[in-house]
C-alpha positions in Angstrom: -5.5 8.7 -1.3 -5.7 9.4 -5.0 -1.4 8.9 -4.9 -2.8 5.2 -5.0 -4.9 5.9 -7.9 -2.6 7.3 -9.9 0.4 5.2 -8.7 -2.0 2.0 -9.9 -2.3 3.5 -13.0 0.9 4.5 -13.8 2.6 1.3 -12.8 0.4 -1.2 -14.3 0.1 1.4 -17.6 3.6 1.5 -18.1 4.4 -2.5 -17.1 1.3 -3.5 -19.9 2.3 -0.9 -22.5 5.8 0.1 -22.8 7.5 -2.8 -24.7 4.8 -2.3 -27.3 5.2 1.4 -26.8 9.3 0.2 -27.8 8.5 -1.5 -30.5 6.3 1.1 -31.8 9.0 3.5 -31.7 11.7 1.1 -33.3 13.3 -0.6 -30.8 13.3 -4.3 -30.7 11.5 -6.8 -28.3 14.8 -7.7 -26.6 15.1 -3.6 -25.6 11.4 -3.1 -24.8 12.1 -6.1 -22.0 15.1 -4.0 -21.3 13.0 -1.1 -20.2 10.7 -3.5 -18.3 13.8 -4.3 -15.9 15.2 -0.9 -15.8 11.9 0.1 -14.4 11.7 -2.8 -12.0 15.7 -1.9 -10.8 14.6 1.9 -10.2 11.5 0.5 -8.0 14.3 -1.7 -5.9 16.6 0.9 -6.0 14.6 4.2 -4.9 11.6 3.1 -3.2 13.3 3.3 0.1 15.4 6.1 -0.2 12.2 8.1 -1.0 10.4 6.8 2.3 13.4 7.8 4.3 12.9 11.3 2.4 9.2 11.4 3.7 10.2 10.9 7.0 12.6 13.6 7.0 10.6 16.5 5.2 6.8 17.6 4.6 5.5 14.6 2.8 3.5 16.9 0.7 6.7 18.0 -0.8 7.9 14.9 -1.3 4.4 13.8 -3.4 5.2 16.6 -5.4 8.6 15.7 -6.1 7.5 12.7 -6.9 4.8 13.4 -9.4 6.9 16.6 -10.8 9.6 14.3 -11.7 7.2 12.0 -13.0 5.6 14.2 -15.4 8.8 15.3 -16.8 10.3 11.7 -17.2 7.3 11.2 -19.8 7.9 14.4 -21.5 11.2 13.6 -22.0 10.7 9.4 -23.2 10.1 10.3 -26.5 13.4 12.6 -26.7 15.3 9.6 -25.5 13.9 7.0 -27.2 16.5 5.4 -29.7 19.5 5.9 -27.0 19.6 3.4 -24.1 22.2 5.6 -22.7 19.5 7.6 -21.9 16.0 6.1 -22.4 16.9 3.1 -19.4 18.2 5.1 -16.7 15.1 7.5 -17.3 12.7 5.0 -17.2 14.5 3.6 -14.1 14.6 6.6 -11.9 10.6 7.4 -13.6 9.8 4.0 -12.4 11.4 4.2 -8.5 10.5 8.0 -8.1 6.7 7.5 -9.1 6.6 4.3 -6.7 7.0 7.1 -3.8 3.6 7.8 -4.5 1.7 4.7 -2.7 4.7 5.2 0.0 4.1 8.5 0.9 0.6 7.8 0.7 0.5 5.2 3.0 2.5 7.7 5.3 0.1 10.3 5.0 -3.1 7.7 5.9 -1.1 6.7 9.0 -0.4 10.5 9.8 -4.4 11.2 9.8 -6.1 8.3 10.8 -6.1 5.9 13.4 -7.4 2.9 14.7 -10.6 1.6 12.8 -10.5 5.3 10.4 -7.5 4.0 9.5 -8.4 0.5 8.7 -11.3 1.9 6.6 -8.8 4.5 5.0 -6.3 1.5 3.8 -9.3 -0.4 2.5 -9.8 2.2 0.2 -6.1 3.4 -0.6 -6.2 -0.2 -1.6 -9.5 -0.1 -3.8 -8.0 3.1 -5.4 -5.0 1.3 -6.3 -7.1 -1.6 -8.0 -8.8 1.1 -10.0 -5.7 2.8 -11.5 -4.4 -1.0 -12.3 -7.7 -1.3 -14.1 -8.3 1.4 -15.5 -5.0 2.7 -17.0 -4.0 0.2 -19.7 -7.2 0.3 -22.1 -7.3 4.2 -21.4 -3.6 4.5 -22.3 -3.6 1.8 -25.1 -6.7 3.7 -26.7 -4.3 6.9 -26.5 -1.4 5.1 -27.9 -3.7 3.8 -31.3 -5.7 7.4 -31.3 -2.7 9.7 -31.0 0.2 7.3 -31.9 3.0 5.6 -29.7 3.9 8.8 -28.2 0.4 9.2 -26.6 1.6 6.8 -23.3 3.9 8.7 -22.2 2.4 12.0 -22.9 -0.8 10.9 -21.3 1.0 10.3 -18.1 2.9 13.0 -18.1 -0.8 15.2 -18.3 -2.0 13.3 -15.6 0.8 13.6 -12.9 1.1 17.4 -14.5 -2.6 17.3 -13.0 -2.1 15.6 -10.0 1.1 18.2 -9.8 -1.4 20.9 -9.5 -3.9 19.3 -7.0 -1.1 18.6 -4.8 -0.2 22.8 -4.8 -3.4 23.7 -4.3 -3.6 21.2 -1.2 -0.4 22.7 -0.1 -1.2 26.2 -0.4 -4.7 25.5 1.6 -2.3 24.3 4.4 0.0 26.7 4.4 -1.9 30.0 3.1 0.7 32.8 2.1 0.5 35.5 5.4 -1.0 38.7 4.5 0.3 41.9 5.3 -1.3 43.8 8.3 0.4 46.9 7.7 
């Protein structure tokens, strides 16, 4: 459930604050709308494919794809800033593979709960959601004027690098290493 959290957050984080974040860095207002698309194109293009993937393998693995890859598409923004070459496709495959997370989230909610439990589940997936879009952009604009341009997508990058970590420790739980009765 906290997938729609931080899926809320990211998205509506990144939509408010990246063409300022662009312009911050140099670009121009034509390039930060640029990015804006290049996310939108990576949601169209990968959101499915990443469902399919859930339905295929442990959708545990697949959040954690998910949020590694996110974490490490902000690290590397600031690298490949000044080269569209770089900086759109990034921000394209950031944007689709981070949209896995309400996705697979959904599909874990349907995989535990049914009937009105799931109903009541959904209603607060949803809530969550509304939080992160809430939340996010005065937390991450505050970074951004505190610790410079740079602080967006480092911020987000520390969050899903947390959420990275959550999501092992859930996984372990689930799956605790065999001992040894020898």
């Amino acid at each position: 459930i906290l997938a729609a959290l931080l899926f809320g957050a990211y998205e509506t984080a990144m939509f408010n604050l990246l063409p300022v974040y662009g312009v911050r860095m140099g670009l121009t207002a034509t390039e930060g709308a640029a990015m804006l698309t290049a996310m939108g194109i990576g949601n169209l293009l990968l959101l499915i494919p990443v469902g399919i993937l859930a339905d295929r393998i442990n959708r545990h693995l697949v959040l954690l794809i998910c949020a590694s890859t996110t974490a490490l598409s902000g690290l590397a923004l600031p690298f490949t800033i000044h080269d569209p070459f770089f900086y759109l496709p990034l921000l394209a495959g950031g944007m689709g593979i981070v949209s896995g997370l309400y996705t697979v989230g959904l599909a874990l909610l349907g995989a535990r709960f049914t009937g009105v439990a799931l109903v009541n589940a959904n209603a607060a997936f949803i809530m969550l959601y509304a939080i992160g879009t809430l939340v996010a952009p005065p937390v991450a604009g505050a970074t951004m004027d505190l610790a410079g341009p740079n602080g967006l997508p480092f911020l987000l990058a520390l969050v899903m690098g947390a959420y990275v970590l959550l999501i092992l420790a859930r996984m372990r739980r689930q799956n605790p290493p065999e001992t040894d009765k020898n």
